[in-house]
Each structure stands twice: as structure tokens, then as C-alpha cells.
DRENNU-530849 format. One record per residue: residue in three letters; z negated, x negated, y negated of N, C-alpha, C in turn. Coordinates in steps of 0.1 Angstrom, whole numbers. Each point is the difference from the previous one (the first is absolute). Layout:
# DRENNU-530849
<pt ala; <Z; X; Y>; <Z; X; Y>; <Z; X; Y>>,
...
***
This chain:
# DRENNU-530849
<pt unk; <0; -9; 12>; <0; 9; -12>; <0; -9; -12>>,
<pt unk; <11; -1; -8>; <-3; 1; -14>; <-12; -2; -12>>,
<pt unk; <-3; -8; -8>; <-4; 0; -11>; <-5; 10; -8>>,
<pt unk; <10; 7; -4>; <5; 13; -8>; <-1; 8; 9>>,
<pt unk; <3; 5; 10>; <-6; 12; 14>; <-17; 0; -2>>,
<pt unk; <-3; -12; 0>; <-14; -4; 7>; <-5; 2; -17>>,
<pt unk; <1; 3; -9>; <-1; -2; -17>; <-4; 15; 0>>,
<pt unk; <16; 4; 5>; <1; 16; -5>; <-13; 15; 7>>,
<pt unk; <-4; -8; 15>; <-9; -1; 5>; <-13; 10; -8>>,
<pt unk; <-3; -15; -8>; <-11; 3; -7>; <-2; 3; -11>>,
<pt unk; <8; 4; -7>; <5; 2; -18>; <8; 12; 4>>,
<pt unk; <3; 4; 7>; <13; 10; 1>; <11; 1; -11>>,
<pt unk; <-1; 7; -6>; <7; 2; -12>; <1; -3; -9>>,
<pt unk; <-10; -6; -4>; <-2; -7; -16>; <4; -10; 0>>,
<pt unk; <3; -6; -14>; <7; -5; -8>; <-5; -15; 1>>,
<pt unk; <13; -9; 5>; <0; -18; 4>; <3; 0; -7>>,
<pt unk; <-2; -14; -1>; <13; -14; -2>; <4; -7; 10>>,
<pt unk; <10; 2; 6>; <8; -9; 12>; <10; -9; -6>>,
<pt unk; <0; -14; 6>; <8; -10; -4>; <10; 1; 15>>,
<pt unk; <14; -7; -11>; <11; 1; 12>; <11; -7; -5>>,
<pt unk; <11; -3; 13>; <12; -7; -10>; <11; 6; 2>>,
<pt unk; <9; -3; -5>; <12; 8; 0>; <12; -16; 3>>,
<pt unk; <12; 6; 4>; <12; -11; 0>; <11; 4; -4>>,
<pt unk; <6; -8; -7>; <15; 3; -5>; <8; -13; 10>>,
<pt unk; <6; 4; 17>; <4; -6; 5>; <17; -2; -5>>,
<pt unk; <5; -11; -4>; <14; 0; -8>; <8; -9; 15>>,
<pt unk; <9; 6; -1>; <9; -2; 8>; <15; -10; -8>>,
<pt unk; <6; -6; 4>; <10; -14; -6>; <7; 9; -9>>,
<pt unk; <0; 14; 0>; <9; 5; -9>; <-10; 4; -15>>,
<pt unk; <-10; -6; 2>; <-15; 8; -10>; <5; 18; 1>>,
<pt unk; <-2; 6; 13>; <0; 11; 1>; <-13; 2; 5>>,
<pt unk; <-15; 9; -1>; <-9; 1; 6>; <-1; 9; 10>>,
<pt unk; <-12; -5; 11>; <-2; 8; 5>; <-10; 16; 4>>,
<pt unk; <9; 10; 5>; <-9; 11; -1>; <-5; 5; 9>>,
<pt unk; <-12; 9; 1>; <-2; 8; 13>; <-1; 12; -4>>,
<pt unk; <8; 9; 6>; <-1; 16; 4>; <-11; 0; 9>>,
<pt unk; <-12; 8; -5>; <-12; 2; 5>; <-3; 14; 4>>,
<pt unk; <-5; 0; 12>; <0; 16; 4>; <2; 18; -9>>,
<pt unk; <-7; -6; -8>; <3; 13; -13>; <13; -1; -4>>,
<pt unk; <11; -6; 3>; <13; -7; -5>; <-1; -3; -11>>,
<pt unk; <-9; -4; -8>; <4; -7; -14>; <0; -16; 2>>,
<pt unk; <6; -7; -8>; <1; -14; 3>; <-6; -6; -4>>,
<pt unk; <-9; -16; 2>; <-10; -7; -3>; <3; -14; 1>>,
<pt unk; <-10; -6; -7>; <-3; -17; 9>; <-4; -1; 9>>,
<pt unk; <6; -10; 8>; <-15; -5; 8>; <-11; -6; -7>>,
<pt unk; <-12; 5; 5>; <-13; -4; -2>; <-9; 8; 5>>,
<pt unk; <-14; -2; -8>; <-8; 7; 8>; <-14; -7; -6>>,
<pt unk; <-10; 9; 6>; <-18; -4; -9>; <-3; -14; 8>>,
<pt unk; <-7; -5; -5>; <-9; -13; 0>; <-9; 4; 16>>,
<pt unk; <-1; -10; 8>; <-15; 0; 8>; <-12; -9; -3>>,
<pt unk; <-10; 6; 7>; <-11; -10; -5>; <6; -14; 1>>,
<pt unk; <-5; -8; -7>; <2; -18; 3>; <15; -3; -4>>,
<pt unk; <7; 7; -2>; <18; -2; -2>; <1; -6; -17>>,
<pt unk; <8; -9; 1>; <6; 1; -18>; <13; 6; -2>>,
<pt unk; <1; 2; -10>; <15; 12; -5>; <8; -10; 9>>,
<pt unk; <2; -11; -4>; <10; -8; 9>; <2; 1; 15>>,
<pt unk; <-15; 2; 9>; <3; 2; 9>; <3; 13; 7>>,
<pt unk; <-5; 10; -10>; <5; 12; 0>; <15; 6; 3>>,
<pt unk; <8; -11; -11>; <13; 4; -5>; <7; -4; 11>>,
<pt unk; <-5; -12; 10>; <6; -7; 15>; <0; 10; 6>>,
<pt unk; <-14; 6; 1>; <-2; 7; 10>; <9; 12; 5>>,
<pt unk; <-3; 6; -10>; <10; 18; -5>; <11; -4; 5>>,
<pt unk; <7; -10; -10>; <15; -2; 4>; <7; -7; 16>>,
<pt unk; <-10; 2; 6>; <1; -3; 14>; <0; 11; 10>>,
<pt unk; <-13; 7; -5>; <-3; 16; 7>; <9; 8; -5>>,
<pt unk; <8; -3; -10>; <5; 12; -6>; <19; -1; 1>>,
<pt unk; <0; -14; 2>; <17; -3; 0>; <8; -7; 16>>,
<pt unk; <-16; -8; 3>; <3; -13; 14>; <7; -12; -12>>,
<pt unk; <0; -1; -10>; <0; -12; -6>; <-9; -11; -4>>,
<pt unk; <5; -9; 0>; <-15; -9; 0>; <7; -10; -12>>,
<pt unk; <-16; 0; -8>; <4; -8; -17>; <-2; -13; 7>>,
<pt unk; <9; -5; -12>; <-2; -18; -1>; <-4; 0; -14>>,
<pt unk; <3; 5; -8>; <-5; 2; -12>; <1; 8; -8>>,
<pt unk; <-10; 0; -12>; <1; 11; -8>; <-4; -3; -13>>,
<pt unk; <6; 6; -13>; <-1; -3; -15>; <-13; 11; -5>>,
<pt unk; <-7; 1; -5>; <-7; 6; -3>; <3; 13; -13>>,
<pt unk; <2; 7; -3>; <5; 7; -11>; <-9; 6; -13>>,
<pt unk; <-10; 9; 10>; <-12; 7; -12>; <-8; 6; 4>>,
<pt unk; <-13; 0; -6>; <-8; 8; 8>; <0; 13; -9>>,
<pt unk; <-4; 8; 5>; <0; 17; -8>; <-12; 10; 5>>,
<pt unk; <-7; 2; -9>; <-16; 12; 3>; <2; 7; -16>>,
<pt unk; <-11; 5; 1>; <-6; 7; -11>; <5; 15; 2>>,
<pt unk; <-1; 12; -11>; <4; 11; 0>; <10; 5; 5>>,
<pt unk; <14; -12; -1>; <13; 4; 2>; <2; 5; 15>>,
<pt unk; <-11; -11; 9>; <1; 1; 16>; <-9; 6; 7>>,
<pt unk; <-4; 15; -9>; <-7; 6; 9>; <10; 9; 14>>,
<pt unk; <-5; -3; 10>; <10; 9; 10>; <-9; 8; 3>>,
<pt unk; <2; 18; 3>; <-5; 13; 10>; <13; 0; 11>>,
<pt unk; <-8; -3; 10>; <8; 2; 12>; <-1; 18; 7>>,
<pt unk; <8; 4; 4>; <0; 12; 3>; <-11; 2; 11>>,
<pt unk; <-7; -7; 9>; <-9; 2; 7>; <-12; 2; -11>>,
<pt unk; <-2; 3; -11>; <-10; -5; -12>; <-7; -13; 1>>,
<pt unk; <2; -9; 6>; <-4; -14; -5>; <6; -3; -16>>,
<pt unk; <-11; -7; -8>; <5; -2; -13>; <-2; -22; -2>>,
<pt unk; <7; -3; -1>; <-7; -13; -4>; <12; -3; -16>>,
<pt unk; <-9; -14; -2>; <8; -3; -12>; <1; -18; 6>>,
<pt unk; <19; -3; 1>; <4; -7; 6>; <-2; -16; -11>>,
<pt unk; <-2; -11; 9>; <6; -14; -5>; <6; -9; 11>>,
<pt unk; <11; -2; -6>; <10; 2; 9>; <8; -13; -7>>,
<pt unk; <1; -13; 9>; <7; -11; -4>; <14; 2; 9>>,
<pt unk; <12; -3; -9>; <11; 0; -2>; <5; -13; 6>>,
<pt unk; <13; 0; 12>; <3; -20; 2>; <18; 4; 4>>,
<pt unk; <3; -6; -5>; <15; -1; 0>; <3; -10; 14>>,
<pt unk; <11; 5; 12>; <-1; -11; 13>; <15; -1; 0>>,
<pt unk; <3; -10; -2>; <16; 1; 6>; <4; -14; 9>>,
<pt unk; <-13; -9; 2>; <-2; -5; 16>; <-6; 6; 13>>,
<pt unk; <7; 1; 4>; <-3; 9; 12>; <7; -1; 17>>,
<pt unk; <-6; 3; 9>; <10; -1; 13>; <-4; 12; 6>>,
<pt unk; <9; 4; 11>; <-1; 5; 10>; <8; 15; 1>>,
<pt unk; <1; 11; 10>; <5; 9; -6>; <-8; 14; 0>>,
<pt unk; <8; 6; -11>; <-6; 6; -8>; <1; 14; 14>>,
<pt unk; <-8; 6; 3>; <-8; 10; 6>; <-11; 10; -7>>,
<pt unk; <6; 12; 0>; <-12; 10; -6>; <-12; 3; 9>>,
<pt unk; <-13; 3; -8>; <-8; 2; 7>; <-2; 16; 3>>,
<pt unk; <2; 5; 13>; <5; 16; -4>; <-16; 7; -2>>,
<pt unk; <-14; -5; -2>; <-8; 8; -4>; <-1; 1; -18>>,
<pt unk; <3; -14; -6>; <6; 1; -11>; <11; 7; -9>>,
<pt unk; <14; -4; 7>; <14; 4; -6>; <4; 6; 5>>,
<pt unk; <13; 3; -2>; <9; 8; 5>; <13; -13; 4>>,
<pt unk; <-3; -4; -7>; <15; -9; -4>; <-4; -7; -11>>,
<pt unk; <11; -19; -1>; <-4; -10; -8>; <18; 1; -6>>,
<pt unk; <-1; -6; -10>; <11; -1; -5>; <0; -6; -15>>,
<pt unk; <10; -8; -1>; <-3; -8; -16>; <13; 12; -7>>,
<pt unk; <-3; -7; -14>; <3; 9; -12>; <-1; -9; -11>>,
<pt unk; <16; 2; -8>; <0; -5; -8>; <-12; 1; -11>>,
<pt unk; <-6; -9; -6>; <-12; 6; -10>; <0; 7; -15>>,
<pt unk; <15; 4; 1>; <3; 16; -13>; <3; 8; 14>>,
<pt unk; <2; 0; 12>; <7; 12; 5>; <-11; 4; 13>>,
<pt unk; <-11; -2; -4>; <-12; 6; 6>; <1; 15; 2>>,
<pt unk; <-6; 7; 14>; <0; 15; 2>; <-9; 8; -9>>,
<pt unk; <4; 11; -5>; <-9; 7; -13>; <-9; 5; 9>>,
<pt unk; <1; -1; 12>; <-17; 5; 7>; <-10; -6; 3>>,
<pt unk; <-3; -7; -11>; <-12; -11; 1>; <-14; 9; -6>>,
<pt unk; <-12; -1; 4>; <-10; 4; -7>; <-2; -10; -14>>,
<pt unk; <-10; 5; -9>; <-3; -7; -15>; <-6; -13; 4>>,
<pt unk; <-4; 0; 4>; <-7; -16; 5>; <8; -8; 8>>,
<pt unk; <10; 6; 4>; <11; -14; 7>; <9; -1; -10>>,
<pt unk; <5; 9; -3>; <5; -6; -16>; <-5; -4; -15>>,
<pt unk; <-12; 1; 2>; <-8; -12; -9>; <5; -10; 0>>,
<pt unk; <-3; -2; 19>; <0; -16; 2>; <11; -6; -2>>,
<pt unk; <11; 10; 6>; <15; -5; -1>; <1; -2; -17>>,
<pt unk; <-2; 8; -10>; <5; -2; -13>; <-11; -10; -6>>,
<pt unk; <-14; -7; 4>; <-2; -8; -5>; <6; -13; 7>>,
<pt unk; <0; -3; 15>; <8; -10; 3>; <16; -7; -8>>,
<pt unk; <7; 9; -2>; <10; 4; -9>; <1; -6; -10>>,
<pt unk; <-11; 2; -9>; <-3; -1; -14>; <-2; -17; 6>>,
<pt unk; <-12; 3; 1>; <-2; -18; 4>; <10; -12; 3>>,
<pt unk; <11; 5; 8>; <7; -4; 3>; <11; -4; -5>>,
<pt unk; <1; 13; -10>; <11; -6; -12>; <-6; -10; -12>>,
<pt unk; <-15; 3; -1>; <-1; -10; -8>; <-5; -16; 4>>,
<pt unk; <4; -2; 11>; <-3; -13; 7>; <15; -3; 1>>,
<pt unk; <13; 4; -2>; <11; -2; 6>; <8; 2; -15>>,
***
């Protein structure tokens, strides 16, 4: 069991703060990668923090459980909390997210969905993203974005 299972436990409903990372895996074409996630809206991979983990190891992790890819490296992008990141999940869990950001485009192996996760993996140009993303994945995508133009 989980962190956050074993969390939700004892707090039930009320209001965290969970730390977690997110990836912008880029592919040779800088097209990113996405997941169609059971609700069919499309996402990053990532996922919440466990005890003893750092975002870094987090961001390995996810993108392993979540793709079958395995990093060689990763750029770090931004971290993001405060008001902006509060999430209500439809089960009523409420937390308010911080959530470190890492750009990967070293990488091996192949790319495999995790079917309790996704539905399907697939890159995408980064203007020609699916409009069925929830507000918090495209945060992330339009701050990575921003960042990214102004580093380039």
C-alpha cells in the first residue's frame, strides 16, 4: 500500500499538501510525451512523492511504472505549489499540489503503457496537444512551454 492510501487512511478527506513530479519526455522530434488516462483526458507522466523518495527519484520512478522507459537523465524545469495547485479529485480528496517539473529527452527502452494508468502513450507536437487535458496538466504543459521559450 501506498503513502497516500496509507495518508488517506487517516485524514480521509481533508486538505494535504502532496509533493510529486511530473515529465516532459521529448522525443528527437521535441514532440512530447502523453498519456490518455482512464477518464480519457490526456496527462504527463508522473505521480505523488513516497516516503524517503526525492522529486528526482520520483520522476525515475513514475516514468518507468507509467511508460517502461527508463531515464538517463533529466533537466529540471520548475517547481509549482501555492493557490494555483489546489486539486479536488472527484472521489472528494482535496490536496494542494508541489509538484517539481523535469524535462527527459535521454532515455532508453520501449515505450509500453501501463494499462492501470493509460489508455495509450503517444507524443505530440507541443502546440498540437489534445484539448482534453484537465487544468493542471495544462498548467504544466503551458508553464514548461513558457520556460522553454525563454531558455531557447
Amino acid at each position: 500500500m501506498d503513502y497516500v492510501t496509507k495518508l488517506r487512511e487517516k485524514v480521509g478527506h481533508d486538505v494535504l499538501i502532496l509533493n510529486g513530479s511530473v515529465a516532459f519526455i521529448l522525443n528527437e522530434q521535441k514532440e512530447v510525451l502523453l498519456q490518455q488516462r482512464p477518464d480519457e483526458t490526456w496527462g504527463l507522466p508522473g505521480g505523488l512523492m513516497e516516503l524517503g523518495e526525492s522529486f528526482e527519484e520520483t520522476v525515475v520512478r513514475e516514468v518507468r511504472e507509467e511508460t517502461n522507459l527508463i531515464v538517463n537523465a533529466y533537466d529540471f524545469v520548475d517547481i509549482l505549489s501555492g493557490k494555483d495547485f489546489f486539486v479536488r479529485l472527484d472521489n472528494g480528496d482535496r490536496y494542494y499540489s508541489v509538484t517539481a517539473l523535469y524535462a527527459i529527452n535521454d532515455f532508453e527502452g520501449e515505450l509500453k503503457n501501463h494499462s492501470d494508468e493509460s489508455l495509450t502513450l503517444q507524443y505530440f507536437p507541443l502546440n498540437q496537444v489534445p484539448e482534453k487535458m484537465n487544468k493542471r496538466w495544462r498548467q504544466f504543459l503551458n508553464i514548461f512551454i513558457e520556460n522553454s521559450l525563454r531558455t531557447n
